[in-house]
N, C-alpha and C positions, 0 to 999 in steps of 0.2 A: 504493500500500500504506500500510495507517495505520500509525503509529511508536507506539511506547510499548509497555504492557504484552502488546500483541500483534504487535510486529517479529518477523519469524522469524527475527532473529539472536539476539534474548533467549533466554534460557530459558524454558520454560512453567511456570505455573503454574497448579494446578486454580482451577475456579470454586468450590470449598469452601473455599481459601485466599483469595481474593480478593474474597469476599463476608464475610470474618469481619467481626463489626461494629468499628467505632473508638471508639464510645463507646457511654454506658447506654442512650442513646434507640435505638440501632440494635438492640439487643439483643433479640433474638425468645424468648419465653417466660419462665417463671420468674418471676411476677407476684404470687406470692405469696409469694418473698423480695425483688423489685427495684420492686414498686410503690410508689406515691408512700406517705409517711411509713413502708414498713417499714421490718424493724432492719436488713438486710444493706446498702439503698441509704441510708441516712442515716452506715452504717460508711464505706460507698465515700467516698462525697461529703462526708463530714470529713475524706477521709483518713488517720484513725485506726485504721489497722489492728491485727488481732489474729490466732493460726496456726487454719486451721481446713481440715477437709476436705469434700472437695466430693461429693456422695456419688448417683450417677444412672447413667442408662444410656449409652452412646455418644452420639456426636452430638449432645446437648443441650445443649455450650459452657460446659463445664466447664474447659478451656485459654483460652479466651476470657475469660471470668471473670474469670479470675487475672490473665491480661494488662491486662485494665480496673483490676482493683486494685490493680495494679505502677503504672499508666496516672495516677490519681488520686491516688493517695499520693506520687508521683513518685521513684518509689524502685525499682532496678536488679532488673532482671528475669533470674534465673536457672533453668534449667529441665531438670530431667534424667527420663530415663525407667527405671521399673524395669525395663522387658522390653528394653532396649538395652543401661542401665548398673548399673557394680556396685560394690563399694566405692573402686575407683582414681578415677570419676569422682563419686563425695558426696565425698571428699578434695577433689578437686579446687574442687568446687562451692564448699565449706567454705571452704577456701583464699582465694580469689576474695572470699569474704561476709566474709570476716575484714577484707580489703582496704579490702575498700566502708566496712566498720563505723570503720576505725581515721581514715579519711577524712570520717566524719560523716554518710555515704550510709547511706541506708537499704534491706535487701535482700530479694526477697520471692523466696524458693526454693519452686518449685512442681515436685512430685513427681508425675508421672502414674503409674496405675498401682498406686500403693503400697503396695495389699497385694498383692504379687508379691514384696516383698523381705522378708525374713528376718526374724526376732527380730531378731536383730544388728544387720543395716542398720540396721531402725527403731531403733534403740536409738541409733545412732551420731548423730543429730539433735539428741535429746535436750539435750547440754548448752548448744548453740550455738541452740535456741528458749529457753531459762533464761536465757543470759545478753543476750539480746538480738542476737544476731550477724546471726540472722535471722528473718526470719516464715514460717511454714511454714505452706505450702497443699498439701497433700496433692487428687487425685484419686483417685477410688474407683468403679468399677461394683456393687464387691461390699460386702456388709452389714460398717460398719465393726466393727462388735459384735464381729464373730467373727475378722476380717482383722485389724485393726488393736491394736499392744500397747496394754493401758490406760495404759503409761504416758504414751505418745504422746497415746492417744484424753484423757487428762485435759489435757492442756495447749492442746489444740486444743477450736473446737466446729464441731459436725457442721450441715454446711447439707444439706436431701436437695433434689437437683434433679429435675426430671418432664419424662418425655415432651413434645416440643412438640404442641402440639393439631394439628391437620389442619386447622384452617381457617386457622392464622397458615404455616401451610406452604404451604400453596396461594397465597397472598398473596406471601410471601416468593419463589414461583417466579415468578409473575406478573411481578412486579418486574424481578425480573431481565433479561425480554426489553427493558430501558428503559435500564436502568443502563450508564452505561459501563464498569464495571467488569464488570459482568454477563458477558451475552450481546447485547448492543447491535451491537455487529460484525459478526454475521451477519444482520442484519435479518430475522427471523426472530419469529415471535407462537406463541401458546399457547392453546390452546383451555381454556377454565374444567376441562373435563371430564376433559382431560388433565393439569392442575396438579392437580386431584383427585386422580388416580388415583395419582399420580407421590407426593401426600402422603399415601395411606391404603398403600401399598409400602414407605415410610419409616418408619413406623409410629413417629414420634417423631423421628426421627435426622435430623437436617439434613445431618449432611455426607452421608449416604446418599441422602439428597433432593436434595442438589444435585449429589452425581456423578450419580447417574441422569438428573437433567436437561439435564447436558453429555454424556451420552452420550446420550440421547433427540435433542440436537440437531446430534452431529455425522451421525447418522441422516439427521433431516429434510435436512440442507445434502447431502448424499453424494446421496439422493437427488431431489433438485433442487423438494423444497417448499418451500414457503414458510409452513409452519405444522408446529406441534406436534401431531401429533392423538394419541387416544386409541390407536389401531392401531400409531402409531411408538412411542410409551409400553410398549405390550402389547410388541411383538417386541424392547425391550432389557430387559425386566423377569421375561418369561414366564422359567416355571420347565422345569425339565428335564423333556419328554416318557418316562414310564416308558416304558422298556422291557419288553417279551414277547417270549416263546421264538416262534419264526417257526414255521408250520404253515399243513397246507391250509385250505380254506376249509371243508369239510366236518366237519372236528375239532371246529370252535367252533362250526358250526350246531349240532353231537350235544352238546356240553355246554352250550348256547344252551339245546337244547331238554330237557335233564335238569332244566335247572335251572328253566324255566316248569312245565317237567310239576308238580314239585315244590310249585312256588307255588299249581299251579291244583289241589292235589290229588288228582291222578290218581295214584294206585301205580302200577295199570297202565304208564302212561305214561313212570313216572319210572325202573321196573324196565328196560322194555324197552331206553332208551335209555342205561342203567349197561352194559346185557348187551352192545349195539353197538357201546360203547366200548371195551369192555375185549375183543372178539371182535377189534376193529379193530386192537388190538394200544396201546391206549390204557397208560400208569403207570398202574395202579388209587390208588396214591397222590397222583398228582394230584386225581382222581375224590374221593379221601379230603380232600382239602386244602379242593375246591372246595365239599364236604359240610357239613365247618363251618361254611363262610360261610353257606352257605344258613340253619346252623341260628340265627347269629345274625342275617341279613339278612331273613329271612323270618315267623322262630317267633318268635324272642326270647322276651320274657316272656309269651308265653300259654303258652309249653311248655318253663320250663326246662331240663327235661329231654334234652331234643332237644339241646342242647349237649354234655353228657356222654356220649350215645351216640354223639354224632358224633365227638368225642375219644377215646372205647374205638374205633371201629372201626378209626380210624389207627392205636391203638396196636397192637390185632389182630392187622392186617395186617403192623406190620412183626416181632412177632415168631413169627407163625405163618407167614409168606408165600405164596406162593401155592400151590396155588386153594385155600384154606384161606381165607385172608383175604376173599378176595373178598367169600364170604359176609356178614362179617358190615359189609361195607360195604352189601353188597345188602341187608339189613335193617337200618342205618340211613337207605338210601336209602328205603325202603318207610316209616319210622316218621316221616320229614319230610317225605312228602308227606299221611299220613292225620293229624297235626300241627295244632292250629288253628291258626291265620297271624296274625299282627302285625308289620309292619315298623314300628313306632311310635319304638323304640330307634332303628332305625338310620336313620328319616326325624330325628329328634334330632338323632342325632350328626350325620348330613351338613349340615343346617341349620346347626350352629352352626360346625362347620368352614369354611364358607363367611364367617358373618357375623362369625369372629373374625378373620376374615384381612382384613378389609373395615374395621373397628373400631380403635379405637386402644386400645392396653394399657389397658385400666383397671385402676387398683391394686386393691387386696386391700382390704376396707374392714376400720377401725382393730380392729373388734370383732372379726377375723376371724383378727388376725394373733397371730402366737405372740412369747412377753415372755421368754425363759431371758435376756435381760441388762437391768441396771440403765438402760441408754439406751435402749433399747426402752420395759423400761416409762416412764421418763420424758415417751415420743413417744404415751402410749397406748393403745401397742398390747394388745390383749386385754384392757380395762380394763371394757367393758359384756358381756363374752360371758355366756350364760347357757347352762350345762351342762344341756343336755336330759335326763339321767337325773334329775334334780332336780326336772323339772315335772312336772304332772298327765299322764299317758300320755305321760311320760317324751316330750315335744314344749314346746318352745317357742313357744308358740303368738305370731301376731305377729312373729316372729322372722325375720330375710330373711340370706341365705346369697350371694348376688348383690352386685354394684357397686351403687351406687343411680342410677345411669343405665340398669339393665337390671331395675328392681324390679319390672314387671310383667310380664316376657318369661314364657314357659311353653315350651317346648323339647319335653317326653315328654309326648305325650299319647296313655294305654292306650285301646286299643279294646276290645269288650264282646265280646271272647270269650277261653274259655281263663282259665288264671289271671291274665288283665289284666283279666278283668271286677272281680277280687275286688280286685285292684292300683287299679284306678281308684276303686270305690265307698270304700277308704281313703284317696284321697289325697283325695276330695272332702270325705270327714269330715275331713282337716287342713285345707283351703284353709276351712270352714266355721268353723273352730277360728280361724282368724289372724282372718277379719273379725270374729267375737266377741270378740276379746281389745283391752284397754285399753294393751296393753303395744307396739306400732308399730313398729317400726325405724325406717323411714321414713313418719311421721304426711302424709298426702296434706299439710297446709298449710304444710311446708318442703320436701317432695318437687318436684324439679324434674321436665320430662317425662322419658321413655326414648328 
């Protein structure tokens, strides 16, 4: 049996603990405040610290950070949590920095969490970042703007950290099956496909990436492979199987077939198999439920319409009841099958449902985002937006609404019937309008691919 950090008389420790990095070079992401000559890694590495808060999502090593800056500056490392502690423990913390300071030490109090605590808590900081007692490094998921007191937000400055990319994530698991510290113990490998998958599931989040990957490989070892694949990945990752109400096989053939009738335009068809349903002892408010969907799954925008008769007949039904109602289910059923058809919408939405889950966050681009605080607009935000009611047919022309990693994606595309014939031949006078225009968001000669 090997000794050391994996004796099973030890304690255990996750592989998200044991992977944090020890210095800058280990540090995964954040390139655009820790690369060579920026301002945050020339702060670290003089050691000249100043209070500032850390401001990003989960798992992107925002505690690690801090620890590197505690690390560098060589200066005692204090750490309290707002969602654990409360004013007996900043007393305390205080206490302790006060200690350090009267000694000549230097103390770097890092707040996870931070805006979780109060006006008050934040307030009680306050004197002891003034007089120097301590350096305050705040953590944040949430927009310091709105969390955070200005009196606090003025004494500190705000670093925003980012998602880690999916390909240094995949890298970072790779690694791991190497590392002694890793996963090296189980002799145990990783297929590229499965490091993949395990970082597009993380969606940025390292410790999320790496617990998933200690539990992808007590998987593989349990069942006596010798490799990571995509299929062990999938069964500790997959999400919860919806559940449905249990019934025969015959139920869902008759609403199987209601709802093709419907597609392929038969009344006939779509009547008959409403009447079998509901003869068979079927909820006609099911029937109702299932009717909507049809009307956006099928019609969508070539027949608005079709939506609101589908939502009158539910509501019909439930305050007229039955066999009153039925009716005018039956003639919603009747008016979405004789309907022109587009699933244009709803091939969209499921498209991009797929590809966003697949994708890494992309932020909001600068022009897109909204400025109610003075550090907002400082960062930016909404400094190029141009108010479409303002331009010529009230359009922007030129103007992208999208990440600019996704500026030529196209998502809804109307088909040529119903009022999506009229819907398309507009949208192609706008798409005519942006390549005419001088005005670019994204000009092709700075534009990266998609």
């Amino acid at each position: 049996m090997q000794s050391g950090l994996f004796d099973s008389a030890k304690s255990y420790e996750p592989l998200a603990s044991r992977m944090r990095p020890q210095t800058l070079d280990e540090y995964l992401g954040q390139s655009h405040l820790l690369g060579p000559q920026k301002a945050l890694r020339k702060v670290i590495e003089s050691g000249q610290l100043h209070s500032m808060v850390f401001w990003g999502p989960p798992g992107v090593g925002k505690t690690t950070l801090a620890r590197l800056l505690a690390q560098y500056a060589n200066a005692e490392f204090l750490s309290i949590s707002a969602v654990m502690d409360g004013v007996k423990e900043i007393r305390a913390a205080i206490e302790q920095a006060k200690a350090f300071h009267a000694s000549g030490r230097i103390t770097l109090l890092f707040v996870d969490e931070v805006h979780r605590f109060n006006k008050s808590q934040q307030d009680a900081f306050l004197p002891y970042v003034e007089n120097g007692t301590v350096i305050f490094i705040g953590a944040t998921t949430e927009n310091p703007s709105f969390e955070l007191n200005g009196a606090l937000l003025s004494r500190a400055r705000v670093y925003k950290l980012r998602g880690i990319a999916p390909q240094e994530l995949a890298k970072l698991f790779m690694a791991c099956m190497t590392l002694e510290k890793g996963l090296r113990h189980k002799n145990l490998t990783i297929t590229k496909q499965a490091a993949h998958l395990i970082a597009s599931v993380a969606d940025g989040d390292a410790r999320k990436g790496l617990n998933l990957l200690e539990m992808a490989s007590d998987l593989a070892e349990a069942d006596g492979d010798s490799e990571i694949s995509e299929t062990t990945v999938g069964e500790v990752a997959q999400e919860s199987v919806r559940q449905f109400d249990k019934g025969g096989d015959l139920f869902y053939e008759q609403i199987s077939a209601l709802h093709k009738s419907v597609r392929g335009s038969s009344v006939d068809g779509a009547l008959y198999w409403f009447v079998r349903m509901i003869d068979g002892g079927c909820d006609p408010l099911y029937v109702a439920r299932r009717v909507v969907r049809m009307a956006s799954e099928d019609i969508g925008n070539a027949d608005p319409r079709a939506l609101e008769i589908a939502m009158n007949a539910w509501l019909t039904f439930e305050r007229l009841g039955s066999p009153e109602g039925e009716l005018a289910i039956a003639q919603a059923v009747a008016y979405m099958a004789a309907a022109p058809k587009s699933n244009a919408v709803y091939m969209a939405y499921k498209g991009l449902i797929a590809q966003v889950r697949q994708q890494p966050s992309y932020e909001v681009p600068v022009h897109l985002r909204n400025a109610p605080t003075n550090l907002m607009k400082e960062e930016g935000y909404g400094l190029e937006y141009r108010y479409a009611h303002d331009e010529p047919e009230a359009y922007a022309a030129g103007e992208s609404y999208l990440p600019p990693e996704l500026k030529d994606d196209q998502y809804y595309l109307p088909v040529d019937r119903g009022l999506e014939l009229k819907i398309k031949a507009k949208l192609e006078h706008l798409k005519s309008l942006d390549k005419a225009s001088d005005l670019q968001r994204y000009p092709d000669t700075e534009r990266g691919s998609s």
